[in-house]
N, C-alpha and C positions, 0 to 999 in steps of 0.2 A: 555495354550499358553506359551511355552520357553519365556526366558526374552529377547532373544536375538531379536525375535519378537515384542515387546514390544519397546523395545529400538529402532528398527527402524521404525516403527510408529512414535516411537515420533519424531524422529529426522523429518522423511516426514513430517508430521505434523507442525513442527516448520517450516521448510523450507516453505511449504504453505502459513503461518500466515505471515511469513516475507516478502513475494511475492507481499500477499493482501494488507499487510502495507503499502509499495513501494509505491502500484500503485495508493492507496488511495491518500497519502501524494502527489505525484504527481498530482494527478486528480485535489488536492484543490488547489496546488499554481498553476495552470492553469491556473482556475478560475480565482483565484484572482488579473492573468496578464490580463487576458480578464478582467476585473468589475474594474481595475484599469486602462487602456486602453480608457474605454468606458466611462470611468469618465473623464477622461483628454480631452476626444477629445468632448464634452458637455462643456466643461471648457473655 
């Protein structure tokens, strides 16, 4: 496999992981609007 192959892989690759990170990091402080929400309005 050329490097140049390789080298774009990774970069896809990295773009990917940063995507799934995003959407993670997102998904949690959702959450955590909602369970802070749901806590207040119990309150």
């Amino acid at each position: 496999m050329p490097k140049d192959e390789i080298k774009k892989l990774l970069e896809n690759s990295k773009k990917v992981l940063e995507q799934d990170h995003n959407n993670f990091e997102n998904s949690i402080k959702q959450n955590l609007k909602e369970y802070k929400k749901k806590t207040l309005d119990q309150i």
